[in-house]
N, C-alpha and C positions, 0 to 999 in steps of 0.2 A: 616376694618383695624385690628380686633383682629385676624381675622381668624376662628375663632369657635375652639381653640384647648384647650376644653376640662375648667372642672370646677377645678381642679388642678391650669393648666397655668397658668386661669383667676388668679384664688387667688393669685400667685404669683404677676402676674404684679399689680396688685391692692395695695400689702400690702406696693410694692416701695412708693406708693406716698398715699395712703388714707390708714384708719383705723377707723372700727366705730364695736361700740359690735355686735355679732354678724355675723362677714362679711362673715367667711367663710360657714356658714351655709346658708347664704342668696342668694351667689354665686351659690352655687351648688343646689339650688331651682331652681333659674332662668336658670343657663341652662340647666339643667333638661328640663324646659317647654322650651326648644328653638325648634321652631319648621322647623329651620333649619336643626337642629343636631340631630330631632326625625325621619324627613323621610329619612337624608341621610347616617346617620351612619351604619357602615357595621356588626356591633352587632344585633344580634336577640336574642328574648329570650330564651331562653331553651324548650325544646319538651317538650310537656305533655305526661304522661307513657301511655305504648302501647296498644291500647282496641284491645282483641285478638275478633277475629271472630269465632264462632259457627264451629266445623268439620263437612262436609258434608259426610257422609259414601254411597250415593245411588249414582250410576255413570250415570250421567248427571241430577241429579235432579238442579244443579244449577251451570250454564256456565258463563263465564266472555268474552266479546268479546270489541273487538278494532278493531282501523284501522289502517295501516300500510301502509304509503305515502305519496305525491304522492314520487312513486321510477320513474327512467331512464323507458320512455317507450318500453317494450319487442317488440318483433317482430308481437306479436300476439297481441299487440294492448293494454295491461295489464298495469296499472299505480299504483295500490292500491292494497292489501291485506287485506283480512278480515279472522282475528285470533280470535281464539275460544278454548277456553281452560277450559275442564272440574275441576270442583272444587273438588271433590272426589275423580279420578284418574289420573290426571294431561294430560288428554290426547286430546294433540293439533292438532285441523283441522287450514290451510290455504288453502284460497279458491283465489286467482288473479282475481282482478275484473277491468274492463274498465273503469267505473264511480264510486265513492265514494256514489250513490246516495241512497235514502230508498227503493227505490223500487228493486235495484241489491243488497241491500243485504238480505229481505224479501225473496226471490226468492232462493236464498241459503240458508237460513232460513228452507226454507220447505224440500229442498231435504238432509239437514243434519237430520232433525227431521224424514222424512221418514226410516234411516237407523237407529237414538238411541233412540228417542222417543220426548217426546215435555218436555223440562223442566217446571219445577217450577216458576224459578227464574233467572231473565239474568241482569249480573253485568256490566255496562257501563260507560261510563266518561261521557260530556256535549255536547259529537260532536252532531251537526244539525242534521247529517242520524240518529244519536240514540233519539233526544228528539221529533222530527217529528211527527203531527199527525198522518200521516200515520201508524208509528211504534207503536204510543199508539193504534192506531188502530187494529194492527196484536196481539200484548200483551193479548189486552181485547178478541178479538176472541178465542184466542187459554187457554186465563185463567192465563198467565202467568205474574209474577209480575216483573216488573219493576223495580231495584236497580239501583242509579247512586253514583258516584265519586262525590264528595265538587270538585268545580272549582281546580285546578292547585295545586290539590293535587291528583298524581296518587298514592301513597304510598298505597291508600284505596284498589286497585287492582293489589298489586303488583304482583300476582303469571303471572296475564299477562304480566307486564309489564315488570318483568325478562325475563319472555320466546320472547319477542319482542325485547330487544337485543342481546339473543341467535341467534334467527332467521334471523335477518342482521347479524349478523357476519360471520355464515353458510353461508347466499347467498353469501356474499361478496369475499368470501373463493373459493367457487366450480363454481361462476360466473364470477370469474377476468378473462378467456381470452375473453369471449365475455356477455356483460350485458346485451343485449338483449333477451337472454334467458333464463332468472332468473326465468321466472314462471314455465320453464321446468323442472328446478331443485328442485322446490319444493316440489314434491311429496318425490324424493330421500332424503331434506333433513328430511322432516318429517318421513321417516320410521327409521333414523336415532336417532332421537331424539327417536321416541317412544318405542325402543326396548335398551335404555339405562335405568336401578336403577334409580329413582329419590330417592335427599337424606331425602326429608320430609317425603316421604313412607314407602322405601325401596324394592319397587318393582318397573319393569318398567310400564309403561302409559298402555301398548299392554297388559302386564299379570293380571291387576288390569279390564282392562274390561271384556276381551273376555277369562280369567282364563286359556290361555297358553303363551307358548311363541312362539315369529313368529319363521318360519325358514327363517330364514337372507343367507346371503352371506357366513360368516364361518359355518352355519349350514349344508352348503351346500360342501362346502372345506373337511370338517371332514369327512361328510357321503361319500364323494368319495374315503379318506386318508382311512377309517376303513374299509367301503364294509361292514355296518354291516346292513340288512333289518332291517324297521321299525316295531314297534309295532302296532297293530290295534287294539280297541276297538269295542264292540257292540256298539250302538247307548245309552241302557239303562245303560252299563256300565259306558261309558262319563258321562252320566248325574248324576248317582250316586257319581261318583269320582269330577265333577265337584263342586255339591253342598256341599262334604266335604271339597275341597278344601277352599271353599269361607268361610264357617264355622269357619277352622285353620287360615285363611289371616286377613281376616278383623280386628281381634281385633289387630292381628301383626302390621295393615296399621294403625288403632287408637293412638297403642302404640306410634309406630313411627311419628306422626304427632304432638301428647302432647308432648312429647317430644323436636321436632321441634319449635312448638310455645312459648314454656317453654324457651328454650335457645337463640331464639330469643328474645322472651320480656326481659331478664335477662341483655343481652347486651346492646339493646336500652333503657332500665331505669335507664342504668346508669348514663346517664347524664342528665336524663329526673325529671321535676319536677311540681307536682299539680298546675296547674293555673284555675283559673275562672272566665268570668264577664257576669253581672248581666245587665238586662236590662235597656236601657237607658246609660250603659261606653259608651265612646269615645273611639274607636280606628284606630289603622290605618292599613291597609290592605297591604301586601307585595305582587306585582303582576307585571306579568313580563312587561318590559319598553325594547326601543331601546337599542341594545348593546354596549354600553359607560357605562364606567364608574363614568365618574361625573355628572351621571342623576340619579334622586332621585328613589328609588325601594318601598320605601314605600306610599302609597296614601292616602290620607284623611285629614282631619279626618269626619269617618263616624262614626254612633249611633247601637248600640246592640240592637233589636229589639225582637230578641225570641232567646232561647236555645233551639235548636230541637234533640239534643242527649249528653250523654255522651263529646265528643267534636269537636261536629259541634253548630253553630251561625247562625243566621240568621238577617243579616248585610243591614241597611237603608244605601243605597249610589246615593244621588242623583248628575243630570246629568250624568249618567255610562246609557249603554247601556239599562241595568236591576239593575233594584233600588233595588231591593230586590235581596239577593244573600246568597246563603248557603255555608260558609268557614270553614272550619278545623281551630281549633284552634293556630296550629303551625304556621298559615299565618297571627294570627291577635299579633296586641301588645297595649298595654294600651296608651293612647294619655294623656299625660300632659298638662295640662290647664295653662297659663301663670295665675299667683296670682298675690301677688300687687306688687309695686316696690322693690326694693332692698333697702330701706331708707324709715323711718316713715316721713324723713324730708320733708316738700311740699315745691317745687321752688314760690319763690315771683315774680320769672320774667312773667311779663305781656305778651299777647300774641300781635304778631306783625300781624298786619294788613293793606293790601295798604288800604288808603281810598283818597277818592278823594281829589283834593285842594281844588273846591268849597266848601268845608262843613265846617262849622264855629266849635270853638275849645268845645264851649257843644255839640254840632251833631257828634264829633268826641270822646267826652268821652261816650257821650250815647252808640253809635257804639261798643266801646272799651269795654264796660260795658257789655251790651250783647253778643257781642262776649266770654267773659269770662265766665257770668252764664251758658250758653248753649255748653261745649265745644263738646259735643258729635255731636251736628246740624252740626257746622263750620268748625270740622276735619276737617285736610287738609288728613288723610287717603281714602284711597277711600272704600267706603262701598256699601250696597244695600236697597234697599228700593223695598217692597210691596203694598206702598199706592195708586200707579197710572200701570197701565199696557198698554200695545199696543201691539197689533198682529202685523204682516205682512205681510199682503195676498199677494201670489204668484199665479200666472197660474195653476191650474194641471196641473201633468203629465210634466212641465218644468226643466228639471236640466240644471243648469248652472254653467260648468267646466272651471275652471281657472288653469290654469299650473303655476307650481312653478317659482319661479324667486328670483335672488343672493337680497341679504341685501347691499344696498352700501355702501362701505368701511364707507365713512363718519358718517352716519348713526348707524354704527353697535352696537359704545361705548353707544350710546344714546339709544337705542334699549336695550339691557341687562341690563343698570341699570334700567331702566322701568319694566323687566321683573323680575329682582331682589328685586325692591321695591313691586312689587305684590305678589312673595314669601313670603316676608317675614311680610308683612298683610295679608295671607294667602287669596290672590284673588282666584276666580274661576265665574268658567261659566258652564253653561249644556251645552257650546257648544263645549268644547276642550278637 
């Protein structure tokens, strides 16, 4: 009946009819810990300032790759793209792959590394094809270290994850009359991208590796407009001219990049502010839920377990898939613990109890007596208990599917406040 609206409201409607010292401080404690109003409020806390990443100056010493789909399947049989995007020189391969699987993208793996080299270092989010043993498998062969994303925070990998919705917009763009042949276009739109200034560099992707620039389409319009022959180079010439080049660049492509980072972190700290917890907090974890709006976004409450960097956590969440889970701090928020009542006063009202008629009026004060000392045993809340267990052995190998089916009308009101009063004892199961 209050509604949850807020430690304000409360205090109002309270001061109409009660007053005790105190109240309004005691108010805003308790719904503070409401743990209705802690998972479902649309408030998060403020971002912790920006932890810049180390600039990579060696081109492809350390790649960022993603997957991209599933898209409309192409004519050629294509559902998924595997994006790759050098950290040093921003320079993006897309490969069209049939299966999203470890083994299809290993196999591109090798024939990219036969043309730039084997990196160092490959930057990924949590997908299956990237934590796969197979993939740990290809990593340790080849020497190459393994970097992932904290769960359902891409931010860690943005520079892919910008260029990932550059690259559906482009297809979306040059593929509107027919979608089935988006993988056709992709060569086109990547020479497109990579013969464009990136503005974190200042150079394009194309001149930052191979130290010229492509001759394009106006390359080619011009050379016909002017009719002027091109210049040729000795072999040892290039190479002379080439390594001064790269001499003059590089610190310019540094410049540019401090620069970039600098005025990004500038803007994102601005609203951003130092948080920390300590192992052993409560918190509760923001993670994505069905798309409605009056379902809860927040989860838990789970336990702080390790600080594994600057800010990432390493978060005990049992019944979850994976109990153990490494989160970026901007996903996690402190969990308020309900404290004691809102009044020092203790209620005299005795607790009610069906008891039988058989039972004579001392068998029924004893009852009532006990009842009392032990309130925690008798709760009428529902709780859990570790002191007896039971398995239940099934078949192997038996799954047993049941299709969904309506809640009946009658049923429904009774059903919800059921699931309401489990909210709000904060029920759960390893099984939901």
């Amino acid at each position: 009946m209050a509604g949850h609206l807020g430690a304000q409201n409360t205090i109002q409607r309270l001061r109409d009819h009660f007053h005790w010292p105190g109240l309004e401080a005691e108010v805003r404690r308790f719904c503070q810990a409401c743990p209705t109003c802690q998972r479902t409020s649309p408030r998060t806390p403020p971002p912790s300032p920006l932890i810049l990443l180390p600039i990579i100056e060696v081109p492809f010493e350390r790649i960022g790759m993603d997957l991209v789909g599933p898209l409309p399947k192409s004519s050629r049989g294509h559902e998924h793209i595997l994006v790759i995007v050098d950290n040093a020189t921003r320079y993006p391969e897309a490969i069209p792959l049939r299966k999203a699987t470890t083994k299809a993208i290993a196999q591109e793996l090798f024939l990219l590394f036969s043309r730039v080299g084997i990196p160092s270092q490959i930057l990924t989010d949590q997908g299956t094809p990237f934590i796969s043993r197979m993939m740990a498998d290809v990593c340790k062969l080849l020497k190459v270290q393994q970097l992932r994303t904290t769960v359902y925070h891409p931010q860690t990998d943005g520079l892919i994850e910008r260029f990932n919705q550059t690259l559906k917009q482009m297809l979306r763009r040059v593929a509107a009359e027919d979608k089935r042949d988006w993988d056709q276009m992709l060569p086109y739109v990547l020479f497109g991208i990579r013969e464009i200034p990136q503005a974190s560099t200042g150079f394009t992707p194309f001149e930052l590796l191979f130290d010229r620039q492509p001759r394009g389409l106006l390359d080619v319009a011009r050379e016909a407009w002017e009719q002027q022959p091109a210049v040729h180079l000795t072999t040892i010439e290039h190479v002379r001219e080439m390594r001064e080049r790269i001499e003059r660049v590089m610190p310019i492509v540094r410049e540019h990049l401090v620069k970039a980072q600098q005025a990004q972190q500038r803007q994102y700290n601005r609203a951003a502010q130092p948080r920390e917890f300590q192992r052993g907090d409560h918190v509760l974890v923001l993670v994505p839920t069905a798309a409605c709006k009056f379902l809860a976004t927040w989860q838990g409450p789970y336990t702080v377990t390790e600080k594994v960097g600057p800010v990432t956590y390493r978060v005990r969440q049992p019944g979850r898939r994976r109990e153990d889970q490494l989160y970026h701090i901007n996903l996690l928020k402190r969990w308020v613990g309900t404290g004691p009542q809102l009044s020092a006063y203790t209620s005299s009202t005795p607790v009610v109890v069906d008891m039988d008629a058989q039972l004579s009026a001392a068998q029924k004060s004893e009852l009532q007596h006990l009842v009392s000392q032990f309130p925690d045993v008798f709760s009428p809340q529902p709780g859990r208990t570790h002191v007896l267990e039971h398995d239940i052995r099934t078949p192997p190998g038996t799954i047993v599917r049941q299709r969904p089916y309506r809640v009946p009308e009658a049923r429904r009101h009774a059903i919800e406040e059921e699931v309401q009063e489990m909210l709000r004892f904060s029920a759960g199961s390893c099984w939901n």
